[in-house]
C-alpha positions as CSV (number, residue, x, y, z in Angstrom):
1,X,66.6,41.9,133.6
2,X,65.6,45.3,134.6
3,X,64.3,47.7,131.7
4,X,64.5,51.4,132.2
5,X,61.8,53.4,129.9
6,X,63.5,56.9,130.6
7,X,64.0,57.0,127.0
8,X,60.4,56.6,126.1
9,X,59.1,59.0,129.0
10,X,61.5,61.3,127.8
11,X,60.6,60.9,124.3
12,X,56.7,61.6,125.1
13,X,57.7,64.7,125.9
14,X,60.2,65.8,123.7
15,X,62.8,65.9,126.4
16,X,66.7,65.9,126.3
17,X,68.9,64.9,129.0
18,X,69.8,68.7,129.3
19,X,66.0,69.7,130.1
20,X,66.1,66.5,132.9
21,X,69.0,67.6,134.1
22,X,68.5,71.4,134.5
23,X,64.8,70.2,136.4
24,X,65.7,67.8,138.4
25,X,69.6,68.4,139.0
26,X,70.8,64.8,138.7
27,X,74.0,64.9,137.5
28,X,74.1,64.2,133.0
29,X,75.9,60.7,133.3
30,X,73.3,59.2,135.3
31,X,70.3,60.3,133.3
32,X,72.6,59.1,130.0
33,X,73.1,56.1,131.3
34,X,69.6,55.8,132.2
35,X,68.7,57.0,128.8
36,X,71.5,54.6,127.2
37,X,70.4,51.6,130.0
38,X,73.7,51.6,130.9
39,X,73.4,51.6,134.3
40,X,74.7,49.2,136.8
41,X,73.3,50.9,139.7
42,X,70.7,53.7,140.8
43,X,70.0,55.1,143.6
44,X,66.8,56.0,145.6
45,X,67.1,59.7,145.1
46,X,67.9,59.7,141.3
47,X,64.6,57.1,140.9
48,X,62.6,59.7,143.4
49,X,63.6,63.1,141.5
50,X,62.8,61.4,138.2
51,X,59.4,59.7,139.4
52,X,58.3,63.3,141.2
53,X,59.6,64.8,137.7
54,X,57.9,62.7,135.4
55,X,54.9,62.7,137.5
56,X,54.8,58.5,137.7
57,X,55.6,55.5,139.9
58,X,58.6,53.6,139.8
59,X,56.8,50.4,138.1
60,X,56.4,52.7,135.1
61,X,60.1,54.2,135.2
62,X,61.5,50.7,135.5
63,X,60.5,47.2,135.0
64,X,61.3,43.7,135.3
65,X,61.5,41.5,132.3
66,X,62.2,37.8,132.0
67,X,65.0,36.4,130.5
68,X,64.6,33.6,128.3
């Protein structure tokens, strides 16, 4: 399973989807779902704009979790 800490980067800062959406201009349902870990799928230049946003590599954006 694949965790997504948007959520927690976003809450370090005091973000909303809005603010990551006007900066980055990914479109709102991807960085909800993202948010939500919804996701089935992202691509490249959503994980790019949001690593050069947040200023971090994509091992702290995303990682990989066992499942037990």
């Amino acid at each position: 399973m694949i965790k997504c800490h948007l959520s927690r980067l976003m809450g370090e800062q005091k973000l909303k989807v809005s603010d990551v959406e006007r900066a980055t201009g990914l479109h709102r349902h991807k960085i909800s779902a993202l948010y939500k870990e919804t996701a089935v799928k992202v691509d490249l230049e959503t994980i790019d704009k949001l690593c050069e946003f947040f200023s971090c590599d994509v091992g702290d954006l995303f990682e990989k979790i066992s499942s037990e």
